[in-house]
N, C-alpha and C positions, 0 to 999 in steps of 0.2 A: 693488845688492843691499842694502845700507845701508838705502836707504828703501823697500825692498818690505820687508824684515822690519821696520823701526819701524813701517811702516801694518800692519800685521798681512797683508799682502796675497800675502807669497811664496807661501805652499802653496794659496791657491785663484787662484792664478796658476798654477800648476803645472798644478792640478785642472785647470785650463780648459782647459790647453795637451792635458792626455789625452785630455778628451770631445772636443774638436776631433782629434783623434790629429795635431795639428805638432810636439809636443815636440824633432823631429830639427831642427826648423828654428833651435831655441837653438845658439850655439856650445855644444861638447862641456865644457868647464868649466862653464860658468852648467848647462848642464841637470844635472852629477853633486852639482853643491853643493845644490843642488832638493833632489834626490831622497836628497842624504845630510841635508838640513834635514827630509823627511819622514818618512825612520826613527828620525831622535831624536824629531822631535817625537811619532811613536806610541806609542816608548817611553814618554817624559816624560808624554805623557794617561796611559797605563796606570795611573803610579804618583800623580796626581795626583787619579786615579779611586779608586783605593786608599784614597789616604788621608780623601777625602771621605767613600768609602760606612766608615769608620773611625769619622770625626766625626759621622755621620746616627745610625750606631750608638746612639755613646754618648749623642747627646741624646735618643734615643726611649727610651733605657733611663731615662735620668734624666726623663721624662714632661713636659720641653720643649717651649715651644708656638712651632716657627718652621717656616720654608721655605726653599727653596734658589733663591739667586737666580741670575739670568742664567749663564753657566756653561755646565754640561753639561744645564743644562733646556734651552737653545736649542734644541735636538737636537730632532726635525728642521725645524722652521717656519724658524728662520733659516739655519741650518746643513747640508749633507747628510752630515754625517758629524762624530763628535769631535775627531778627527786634524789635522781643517783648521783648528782654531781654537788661537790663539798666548795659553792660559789661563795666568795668572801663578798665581790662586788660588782659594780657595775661598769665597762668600759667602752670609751666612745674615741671612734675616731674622726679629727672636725678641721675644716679647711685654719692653715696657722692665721687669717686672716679676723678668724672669729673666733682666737683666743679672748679677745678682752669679753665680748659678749656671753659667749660662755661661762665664762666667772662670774658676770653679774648674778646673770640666770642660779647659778648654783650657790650664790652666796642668799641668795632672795628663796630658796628653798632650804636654808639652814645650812648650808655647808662652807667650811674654812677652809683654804689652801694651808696645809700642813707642808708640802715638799713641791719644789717647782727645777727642774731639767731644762737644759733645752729643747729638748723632742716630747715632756711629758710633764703632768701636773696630776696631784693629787689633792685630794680633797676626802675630809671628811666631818659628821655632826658633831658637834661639842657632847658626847659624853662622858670624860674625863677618866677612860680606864679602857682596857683592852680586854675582850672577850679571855678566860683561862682553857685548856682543852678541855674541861669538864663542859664549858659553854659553845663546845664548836658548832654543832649542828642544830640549837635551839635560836630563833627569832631574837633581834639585837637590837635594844633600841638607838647605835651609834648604825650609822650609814656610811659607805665607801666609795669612791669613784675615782678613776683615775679616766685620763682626758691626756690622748694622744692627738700631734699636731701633727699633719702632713708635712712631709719635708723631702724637697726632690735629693738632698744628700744622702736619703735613708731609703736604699731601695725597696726595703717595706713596708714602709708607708709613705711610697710615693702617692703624690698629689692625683695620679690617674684613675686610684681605687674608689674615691668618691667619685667620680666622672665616669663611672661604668658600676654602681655597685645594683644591689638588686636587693629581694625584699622575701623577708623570711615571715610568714603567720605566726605572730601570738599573741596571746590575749583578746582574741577578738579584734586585731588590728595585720596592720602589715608592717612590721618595722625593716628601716632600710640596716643593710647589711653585705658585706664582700660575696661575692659571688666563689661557689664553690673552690674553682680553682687559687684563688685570689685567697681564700681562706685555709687551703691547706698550704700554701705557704705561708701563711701570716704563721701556723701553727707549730713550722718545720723552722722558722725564726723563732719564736716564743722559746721552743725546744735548746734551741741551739745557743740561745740568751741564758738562758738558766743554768745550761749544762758549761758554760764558762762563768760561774756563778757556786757562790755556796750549797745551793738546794734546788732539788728537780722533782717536783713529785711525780712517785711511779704512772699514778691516776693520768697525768698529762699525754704518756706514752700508752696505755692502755687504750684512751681514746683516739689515740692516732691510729693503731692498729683497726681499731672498729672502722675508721674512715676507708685504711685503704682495701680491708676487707670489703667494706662494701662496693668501692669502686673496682675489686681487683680485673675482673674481666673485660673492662672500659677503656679499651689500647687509647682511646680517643685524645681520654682523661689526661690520660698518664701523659701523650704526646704532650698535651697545652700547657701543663704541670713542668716537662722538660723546655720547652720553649719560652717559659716565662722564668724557670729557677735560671738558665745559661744567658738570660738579657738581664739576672740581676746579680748585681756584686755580691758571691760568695754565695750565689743562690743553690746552686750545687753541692755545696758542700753544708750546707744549713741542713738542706735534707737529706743526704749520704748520711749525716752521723745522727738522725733523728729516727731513721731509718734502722741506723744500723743498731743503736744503741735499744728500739723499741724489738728486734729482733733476739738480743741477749736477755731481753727480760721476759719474752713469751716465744720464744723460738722460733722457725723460720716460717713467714705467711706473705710477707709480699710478694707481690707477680714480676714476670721476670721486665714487663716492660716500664720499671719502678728502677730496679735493682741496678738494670745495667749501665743506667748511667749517672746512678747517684751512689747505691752501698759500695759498687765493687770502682769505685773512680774515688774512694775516700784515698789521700795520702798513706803510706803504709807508717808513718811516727802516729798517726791519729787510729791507725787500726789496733797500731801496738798498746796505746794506749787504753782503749774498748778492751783489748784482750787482759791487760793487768787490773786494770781501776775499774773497769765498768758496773763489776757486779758490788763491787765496796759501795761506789756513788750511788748505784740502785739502793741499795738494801741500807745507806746511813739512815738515820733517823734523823729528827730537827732537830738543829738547823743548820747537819749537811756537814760539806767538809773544805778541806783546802785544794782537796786531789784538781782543782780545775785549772791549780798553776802550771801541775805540769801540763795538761791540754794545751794551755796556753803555751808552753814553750812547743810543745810536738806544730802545733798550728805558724805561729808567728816564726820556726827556728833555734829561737832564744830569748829567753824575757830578762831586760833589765835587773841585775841583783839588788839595786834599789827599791825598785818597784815591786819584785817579789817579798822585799823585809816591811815595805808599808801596806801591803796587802795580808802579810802574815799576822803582822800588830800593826793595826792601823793608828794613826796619832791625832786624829780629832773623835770629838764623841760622837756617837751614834744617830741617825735623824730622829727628828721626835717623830714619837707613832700617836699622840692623841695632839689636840688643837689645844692650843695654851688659851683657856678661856678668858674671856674680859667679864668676869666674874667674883662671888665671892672670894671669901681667904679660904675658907673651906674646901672647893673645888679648886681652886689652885695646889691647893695640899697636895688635894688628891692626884693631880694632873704630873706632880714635882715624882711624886712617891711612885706612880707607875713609872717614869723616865728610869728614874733609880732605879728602879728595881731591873727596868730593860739595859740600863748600862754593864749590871753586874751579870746578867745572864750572858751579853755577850763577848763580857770581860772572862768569863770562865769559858765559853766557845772558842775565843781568841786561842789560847793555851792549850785547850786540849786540843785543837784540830791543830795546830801551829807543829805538835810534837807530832802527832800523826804522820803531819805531810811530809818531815823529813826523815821518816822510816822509813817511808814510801821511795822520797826519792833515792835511796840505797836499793830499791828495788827495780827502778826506774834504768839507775845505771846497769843493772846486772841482765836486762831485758836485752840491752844492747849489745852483749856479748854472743845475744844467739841469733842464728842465722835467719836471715826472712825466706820463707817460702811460698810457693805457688799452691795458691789453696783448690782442690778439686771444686770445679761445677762456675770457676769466674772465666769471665769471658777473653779471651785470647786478647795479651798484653796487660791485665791487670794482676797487680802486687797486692797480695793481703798479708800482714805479720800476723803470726802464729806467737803465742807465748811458750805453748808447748813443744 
């Protein structure tokens, strides 16, 4: 249960078990935890829906030039319904122009910048403690949002997505939002972010598959999808391994006019890679692992041994995950006592994944020693590595 709600997967696990109608075949405990994770979690959308069509408001009132990213846009291409999706927060993406205005707006609705990037800001309410998984799917009285800048150096979210976006219904409104195409690459970067990252939940890939299931017979699709990943830096290769990686975890579904120029055009270090790690990184549990260094060397060549020993043990602390209140002593306590307690969780993650990763890489070199071959059914001139 543990790692069906980390992977985001309980409640379209459930889903599945309905459309199939065997839900009786669960023992009688796992199926009533299900279906009591599925009435919080409807709740918790309601008021997460709330608070967003809140924040759409207030920036069309203040004449804001953004869109609403992934979310409750998914609705329907990835997702068949809101309910099923395990949403932390709300994301916007808004000309870099009307960063400062945007802060106002968000600070005058309760919210504190806790962590600021150059391409990203976060924000959330003063409630001085972090939801436990026992509280994942029930209504929270802390709010979340993160607030993406356009930036023409980031070819995904370049400046032209607002200048062509388009508008998704809900709520009895129309909120503005990327346009399909636009948004499955946003999604095949999301993917490709994470998966050079400690943690990827499966739920993320699950969803991608629902989109391109539904698009699969739309050559149109797929063309504009190719046309826009090859005019964007590494766009191809964000989706080859978003692709390829969602194919390892529900087996082969996408159309052939997807595949040929993104799964079967992955480098064959990154295929080799999919073929040893892919299923360890699916099936980790939170929060994930180290396996993304070697990606990173199969990708980049070879990654700095520096760089690889401060990403192993990192040597500053950890970012704060609640807002340091201008409050009482008491809620400052409280706000001290969560940090700690998140320091020490991923002071024990450090270590345990840190050992992991160099088991791994004794696997990594021994991969090397075997031959790559030509995988039946890929298109004349492409390399796939085989682990077996």
């Amino acid at each position: 249960m543990h790692w069906l709600d980390a992977s985001g997967l309980a409640l379209y696990f459930l889903h599945r078990l309905n459309l199939l109608d065997i839900v009786e075949a669960l023992p009688t405990t796992i199926g009533c935890q299900l279906e009591q994770r599925k009435k919080d979690n409807q709740r918790r959308t309601a008021a997460l829906l709330a608070e967003c069509a809140r924040l759409n408001a207030a920036f069309r009132n203040a004449a804001l030039s953004y869109v609403n990213l992934k979310g409750f846009t998914l609705v329907p291409d990835y997702c068949p319904a809101l309910s099923l999706r395990c949403q932390m927060d709300c994301d916007f993406l808004i000309d870099r122009r009307d960063a400062a205005r945007c802060q106002e707006i968000l600070r005058a609705h309760g919210y504190s910048r806790i962590a600021a990037k150059p391409h990203v800001m976060e924000f959330k309410t003063d409630a001085g403690r972090t939801p436990g998984i026992a509280d994942l799917y029930k209504a929270r009285p802390e709010k979340s949002v993160e607030v993406h800048l356009c930036n023409s150096e980031r070819s995904e979210f370049e400046p032209g997505l607002l200048a062509r976006a388009g508008r998704t219904p809900l709520d009895a409104e129309q909120w503005p939002s990327l346009l399909a195409g636009d948004q499955f690459l946003l999604q095949a970067f999301h993917l490709w972010g994470h998966l050079r990252s400690e943690w990827t939940r499966l739920s993320w890939l699950l969803e991608l598959r629902q989109c391109i299931v539904v698009h699969s017979g739309d050559e149109t699709f797929w063309e504009r999808i190719r046309e826009r990943a090859t005019q964007t830096s590494r766009g191809v290769l964000a989706v080859g391994i978003a692709v390829r990686m969602a194919e390892k975890a529900f087996g082969d579904f996408a159309p052939r006019a997807l595949t040929s120029w993104s799964y079967w055009r992955l480098p064959a270090e990154v295929n080799l890679w999919v073929e040893h790690f892919g299923d360890d990184v699916l099936l980790a549990d939170f929060p994930g692992s180290k396996l993304y260094l070697i990606l990173e060397s199969a990708i980049r060549g070879k990654e700095n041994p520096s760089t690889i020993r401060q990403k192993l043990v990192p040597r500053h602390l950890p970012a704060a995950i609640v807002p340091n209140p201008r409050a009482r002593f008491g809620r400052r306590l409280l706000v001290a006592r969560t940090q700690c307690s998140y320091f020490w969780f991923r002071l024990r993650f450090h270590i345990a994944a840190g050992f992991r990763y160099l088991l791994a890489t004794r696997r990594w070199k021994r991969a090397h020693q075997r031959p790559i071959e030509i995988t039946a059914g890929a298109p004349a001139g492409c390399v796939v590595t085989r682990a077996d």
